[in-house]
C-alpha positions as CSV (number, residue, x, y, z in Angstrom):
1,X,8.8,30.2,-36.4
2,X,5.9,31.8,-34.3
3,X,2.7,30.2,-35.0
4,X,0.5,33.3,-35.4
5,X,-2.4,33.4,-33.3
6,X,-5.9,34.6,-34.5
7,X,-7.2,37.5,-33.6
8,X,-8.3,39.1,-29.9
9,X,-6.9,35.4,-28.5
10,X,-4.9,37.1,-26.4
11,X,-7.9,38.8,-24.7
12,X,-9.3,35.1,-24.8
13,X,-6.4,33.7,-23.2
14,X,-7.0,35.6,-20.3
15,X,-11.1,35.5,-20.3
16,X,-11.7,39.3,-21.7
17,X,-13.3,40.9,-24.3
18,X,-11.9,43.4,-26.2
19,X,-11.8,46.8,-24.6
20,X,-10.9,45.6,-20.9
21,X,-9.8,48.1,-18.6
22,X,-6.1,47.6,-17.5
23,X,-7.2,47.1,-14.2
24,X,-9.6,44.1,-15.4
25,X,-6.2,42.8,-17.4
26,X,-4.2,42.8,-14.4
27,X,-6.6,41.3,-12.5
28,X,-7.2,38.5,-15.1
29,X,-3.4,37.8,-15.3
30,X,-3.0,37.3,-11.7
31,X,-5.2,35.2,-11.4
32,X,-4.5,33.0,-14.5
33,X,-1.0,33.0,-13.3
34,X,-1.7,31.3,-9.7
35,X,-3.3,29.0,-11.4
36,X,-1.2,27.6,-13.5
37,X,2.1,28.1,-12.4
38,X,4.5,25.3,-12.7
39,X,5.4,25.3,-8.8
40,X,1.3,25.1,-8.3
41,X,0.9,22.3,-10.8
42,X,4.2,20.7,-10.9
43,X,5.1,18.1,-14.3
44,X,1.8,18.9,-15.6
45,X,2.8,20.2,-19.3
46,X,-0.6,21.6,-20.1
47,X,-0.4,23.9,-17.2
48,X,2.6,24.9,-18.1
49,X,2.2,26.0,-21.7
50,X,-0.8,27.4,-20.4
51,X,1.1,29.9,-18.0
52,X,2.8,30.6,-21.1
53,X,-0.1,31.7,-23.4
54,X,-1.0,33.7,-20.3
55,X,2.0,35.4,-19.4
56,X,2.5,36.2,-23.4
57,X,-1.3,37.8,-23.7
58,X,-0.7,40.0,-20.3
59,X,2.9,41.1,-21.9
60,X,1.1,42.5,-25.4
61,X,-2.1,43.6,-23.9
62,X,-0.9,45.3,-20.6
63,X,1.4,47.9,-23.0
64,X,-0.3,50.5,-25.0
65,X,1.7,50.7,-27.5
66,X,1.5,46.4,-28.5
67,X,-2.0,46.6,-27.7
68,X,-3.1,49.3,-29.7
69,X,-1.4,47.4,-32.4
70,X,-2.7,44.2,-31.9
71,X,-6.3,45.8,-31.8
72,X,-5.5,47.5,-35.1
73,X,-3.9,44.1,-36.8
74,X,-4.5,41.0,-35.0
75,X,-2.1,38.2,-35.1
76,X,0.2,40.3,-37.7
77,X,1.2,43.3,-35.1
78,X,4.5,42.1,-35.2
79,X,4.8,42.3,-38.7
80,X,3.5,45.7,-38.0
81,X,6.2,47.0,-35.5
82,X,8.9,45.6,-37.6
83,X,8.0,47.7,-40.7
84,X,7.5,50.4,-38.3
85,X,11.6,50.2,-37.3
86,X,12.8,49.5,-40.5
87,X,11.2,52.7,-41.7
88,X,13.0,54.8,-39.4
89,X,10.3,55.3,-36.8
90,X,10.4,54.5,-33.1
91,X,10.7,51.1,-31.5
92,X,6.9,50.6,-30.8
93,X,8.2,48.5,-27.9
94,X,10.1,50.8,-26.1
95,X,13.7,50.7,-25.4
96,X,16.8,51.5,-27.3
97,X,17.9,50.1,-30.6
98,X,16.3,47.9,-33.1
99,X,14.8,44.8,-33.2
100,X,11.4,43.5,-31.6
101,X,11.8,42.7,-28.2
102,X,8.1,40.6,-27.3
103,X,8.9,40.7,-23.5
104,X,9.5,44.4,-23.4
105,X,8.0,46.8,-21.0
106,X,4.9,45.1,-19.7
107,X,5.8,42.2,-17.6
108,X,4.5,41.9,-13.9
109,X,7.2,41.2,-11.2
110,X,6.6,37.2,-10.4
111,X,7.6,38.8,-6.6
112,X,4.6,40.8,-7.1
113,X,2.8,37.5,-7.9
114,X,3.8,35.0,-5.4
115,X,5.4,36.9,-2.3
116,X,9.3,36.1,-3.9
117,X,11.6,38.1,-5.6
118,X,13.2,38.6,-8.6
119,X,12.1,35.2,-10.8
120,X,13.5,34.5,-14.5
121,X,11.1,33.7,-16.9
122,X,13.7,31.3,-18.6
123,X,14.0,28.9,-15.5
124,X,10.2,29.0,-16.0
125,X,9.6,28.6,-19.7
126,X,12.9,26.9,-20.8
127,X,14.4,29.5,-22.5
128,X,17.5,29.2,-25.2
129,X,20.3,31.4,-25.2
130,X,21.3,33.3,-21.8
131,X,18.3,31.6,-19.9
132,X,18.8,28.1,-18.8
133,X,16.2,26.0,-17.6
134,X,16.3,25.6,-13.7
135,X,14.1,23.5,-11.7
136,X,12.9,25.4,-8.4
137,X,15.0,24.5,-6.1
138,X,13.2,21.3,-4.0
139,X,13.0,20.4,-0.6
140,X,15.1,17.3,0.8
141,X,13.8,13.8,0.7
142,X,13.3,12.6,4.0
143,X,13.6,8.8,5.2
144,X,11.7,7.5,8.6
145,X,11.2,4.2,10.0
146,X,7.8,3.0,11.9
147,X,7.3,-0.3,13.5
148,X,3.7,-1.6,13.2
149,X,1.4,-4.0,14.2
150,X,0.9,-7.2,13.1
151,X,-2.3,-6.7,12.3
152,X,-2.4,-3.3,11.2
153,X,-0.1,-4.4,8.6
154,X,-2.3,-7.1,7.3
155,X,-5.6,-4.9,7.4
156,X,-4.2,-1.4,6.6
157,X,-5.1,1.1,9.2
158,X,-3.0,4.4,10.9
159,X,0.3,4.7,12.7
160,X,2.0,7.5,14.0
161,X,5.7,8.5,12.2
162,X,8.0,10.9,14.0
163,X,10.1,12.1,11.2
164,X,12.9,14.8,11.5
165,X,12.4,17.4,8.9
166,X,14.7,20.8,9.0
167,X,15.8,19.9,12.4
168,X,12.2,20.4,13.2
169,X,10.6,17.4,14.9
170,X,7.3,16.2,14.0
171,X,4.9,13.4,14.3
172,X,2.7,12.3,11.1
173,X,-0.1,10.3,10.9
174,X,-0.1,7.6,8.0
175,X,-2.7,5.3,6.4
176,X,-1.1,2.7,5.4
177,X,-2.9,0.4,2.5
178,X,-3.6,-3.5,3.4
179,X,-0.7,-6.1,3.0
180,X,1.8,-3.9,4.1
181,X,5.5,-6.3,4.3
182,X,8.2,-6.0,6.5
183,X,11.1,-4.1,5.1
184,X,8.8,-2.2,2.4
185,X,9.5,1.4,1.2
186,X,6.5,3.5,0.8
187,X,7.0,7.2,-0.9
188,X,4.6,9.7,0.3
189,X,5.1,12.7,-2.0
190,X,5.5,16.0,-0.5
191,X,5.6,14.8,2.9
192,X,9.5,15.3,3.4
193,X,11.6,18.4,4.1
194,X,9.7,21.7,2.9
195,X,11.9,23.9,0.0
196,X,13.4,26.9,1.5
197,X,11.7,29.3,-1.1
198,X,9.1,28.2,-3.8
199,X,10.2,25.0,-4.8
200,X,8.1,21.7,-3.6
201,X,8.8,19.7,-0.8
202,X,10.7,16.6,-0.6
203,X,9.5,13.3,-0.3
204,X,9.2,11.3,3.1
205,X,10.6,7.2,2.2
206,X,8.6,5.1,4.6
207,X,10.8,2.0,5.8
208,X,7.4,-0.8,7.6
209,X,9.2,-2.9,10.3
210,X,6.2,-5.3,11.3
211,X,6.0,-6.6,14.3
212,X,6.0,-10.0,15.5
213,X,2.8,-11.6,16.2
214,X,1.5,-14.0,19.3
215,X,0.5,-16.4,17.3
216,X,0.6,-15.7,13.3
217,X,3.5,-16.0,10.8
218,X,3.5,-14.7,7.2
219,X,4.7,-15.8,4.0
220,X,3.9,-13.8,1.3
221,X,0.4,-13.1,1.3
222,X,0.0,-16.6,3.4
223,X,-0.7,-16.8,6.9
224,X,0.9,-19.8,9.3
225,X,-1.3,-20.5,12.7
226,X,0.7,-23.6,14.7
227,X,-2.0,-25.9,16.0
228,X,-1.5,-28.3,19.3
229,X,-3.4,-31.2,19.2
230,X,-3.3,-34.1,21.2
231,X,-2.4,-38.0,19.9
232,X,-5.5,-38.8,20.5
233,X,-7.0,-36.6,18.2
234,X,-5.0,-36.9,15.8
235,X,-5.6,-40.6,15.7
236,X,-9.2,-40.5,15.9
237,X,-10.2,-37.3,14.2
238,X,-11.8,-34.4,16.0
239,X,-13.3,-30.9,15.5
240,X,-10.8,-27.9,16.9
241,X,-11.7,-24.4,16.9
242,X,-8.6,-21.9,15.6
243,X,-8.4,-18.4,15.4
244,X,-8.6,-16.3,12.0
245,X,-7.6,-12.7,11.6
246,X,-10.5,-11.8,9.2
247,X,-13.5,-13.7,10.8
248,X,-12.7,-14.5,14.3
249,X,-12.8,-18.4,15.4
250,X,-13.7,-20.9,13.2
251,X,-13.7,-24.7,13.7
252,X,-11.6,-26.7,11.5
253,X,-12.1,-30.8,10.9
254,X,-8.8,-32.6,11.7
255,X,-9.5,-36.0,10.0
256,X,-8.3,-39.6,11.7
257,X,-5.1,-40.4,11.0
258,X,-3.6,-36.9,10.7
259,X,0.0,-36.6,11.1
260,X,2.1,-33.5,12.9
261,X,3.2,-31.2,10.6
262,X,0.3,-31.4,7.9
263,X,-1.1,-28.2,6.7
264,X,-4.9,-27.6,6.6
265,X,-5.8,-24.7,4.2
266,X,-8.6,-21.6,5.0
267,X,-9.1,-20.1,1.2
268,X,-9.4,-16.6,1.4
269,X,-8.5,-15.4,5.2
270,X,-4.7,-14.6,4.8
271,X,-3.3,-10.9,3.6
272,X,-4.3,-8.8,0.8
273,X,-1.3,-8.8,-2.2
274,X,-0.7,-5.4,-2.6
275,X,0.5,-6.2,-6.5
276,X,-2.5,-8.5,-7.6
277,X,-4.8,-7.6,-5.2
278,X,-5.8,-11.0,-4.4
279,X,-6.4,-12.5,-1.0
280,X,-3.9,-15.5,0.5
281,X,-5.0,-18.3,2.4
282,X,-4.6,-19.2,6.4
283,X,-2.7,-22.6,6.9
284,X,-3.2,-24.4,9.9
285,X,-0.2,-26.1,10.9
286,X,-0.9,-29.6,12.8
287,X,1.7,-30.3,15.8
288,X,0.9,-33.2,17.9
289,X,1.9,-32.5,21.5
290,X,2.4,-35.2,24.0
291,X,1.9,-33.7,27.9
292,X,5.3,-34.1,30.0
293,X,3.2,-34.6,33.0
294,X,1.3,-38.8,32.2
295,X,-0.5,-40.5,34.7
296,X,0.4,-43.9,35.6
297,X,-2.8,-45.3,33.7
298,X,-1.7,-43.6,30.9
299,X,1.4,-45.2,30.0
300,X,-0.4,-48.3,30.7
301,X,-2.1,-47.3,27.5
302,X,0.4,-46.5,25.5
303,X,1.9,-49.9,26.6
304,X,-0.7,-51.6,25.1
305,X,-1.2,-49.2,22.1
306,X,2.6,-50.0,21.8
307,X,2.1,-53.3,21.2
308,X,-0.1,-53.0,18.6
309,X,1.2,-50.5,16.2
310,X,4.0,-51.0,14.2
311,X,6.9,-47.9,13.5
312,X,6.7,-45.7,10.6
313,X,10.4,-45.8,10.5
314,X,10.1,-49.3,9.0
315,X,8.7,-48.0,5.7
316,X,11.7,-45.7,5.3
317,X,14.5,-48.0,5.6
């Protein structure tokens, strides 16, 4: 059953006061109507009922007849116009036949509205009975493809997407967020193929492909940096500076004794996790390099050293 509505809402509905001119009405309505229309503030529900209340105040008070009968009885002018037919008299609302029609006679064109013809109010308002409910029809999801920087990727910054949408051609430019990873999907709504009439536009899926760094690898929100050192240093110890991506060079203690393959963790200068928000770390990656080109005196060291040191290998087996 209709909840009844108290009375002059209908001239609050649409911001009036009793005794608007029908031009003021009118001009209320459109307005009111923009606004809230479902294709201009799409799954918002409140908007929608909204649009409702409006179109239903503008459909009584742009008549005569229903508004003269609302003015003389408030929320029971229905009441009204029913006793009115069963008593023999005229349809109050117009057209032939019995029965209360609430849509009759006074509804604006939606054409007339928003530049399109011919709209039913039951693919708007979800109407029973001969009106089904049908979405606008939408504009085509679009998928594209962009390769970007290593470090774009790991910062967050803009790249340029040609995307093909129509059979029209275009090139977009996207901010992507930090700690992008290679092979994600990012949606960006209402970025895809435009609808052909008043429905809203499809969706553009966002495939990263990262590039390859010089000399960074990722895992996860971890950075990998391979480090050469020398035997040497890794048998003595030394100070080496290594590059970061967040803070430039920074110098790094390898202690005495260090073996190839260790890893030497920087808290905090890796990627940005996009789902907690927290920042990786930066492993530096010892590998002891031994120079193809040694000097005579050189192996005469090693000789020696060679004599001296005993093989890992006999700890193993």
């Amino acid at each position: 059953m209709k909840k009844p509505m108290a009375d002059h809402e209908f001239y609050q509905t649409l911001g009036l006061k009793k005794g608007a001119s029908k031009d003021e009405i009118r001009k209320a309505y459109r307005k009111l109507a923009r606004e809230n229309h479902p294709d201009a503030s799409p799954n918002n529900p409140a908007a929608a009922e909204r649009f409702k209340q409006v179109q239903e105040a503008y459909d009584v008070l742009s008549d005569e007849k229903k508004r003269d009968l609302y003015d003389k009885y408030g929320s029971n002018y229905e009441q009204a116009a029913r006793a009115s037919a069963a008593g023999g008299g005229a349809n109050p609302f117009g057209g032939g036949g019995g029965g209360f029609n609430p849509f009759g006679g006074g509804a604006v064109d939606l054409g007339d509205l928003f530049g399109q013809g011919g709209v039913d109010l039951g693919d708007l308002f979800g109407g029973g009975g001969r009106s089904r409910k049908r979405a606008p029809a939408r504009g085509a999801d679009v998928k594209a493809t962009v390769k970007v920087p290593f470090e774009t990727a790991v910062t967050g910054g803009r790249v340029d997407v040609a995307v093909d949408r129509n059979g029209m051609k275009e090139t977009l430019s996207v901010k992507l967020p930090v700690g992008v990873s290679d092979g994600q999907v990012i949606r960006l709504s209402g970025q895809g193929a435009p609808a052909a009439r008043i429905g809203a536009a499809g969706d553009l899926y966002l495939t990263i492909e990262i590039e390859p760094h010089r000399y960074f690898r990722r895992e996860g929100a971890n950075l990998l940096l391979d480090v050469p050192i020398t035997p040497s240093e890794a048998v003595l110890g030394s100070k080496i500076e290594v590059p970061t991506l967040s803070e430039g060079r920074v110098v790094v203690t390898v202690p005495p004794g260090t073996s190839s393959g260790v890893k030497m963790r920087l808290r905090g200068k890796g990627v940005v996790d996009s789902q907690t928000n927290q920042t990786g770390d930066q492993f530096v990656v010892i590998k002891i390099v031994v120079s193809k080109e040694i000097s005579d005196d050189d192996k005469a060291l090693y000789q020696k050293l060679a004599e001296h040191e005993s093989s890992p290998r006999s700890q193993l087996w």
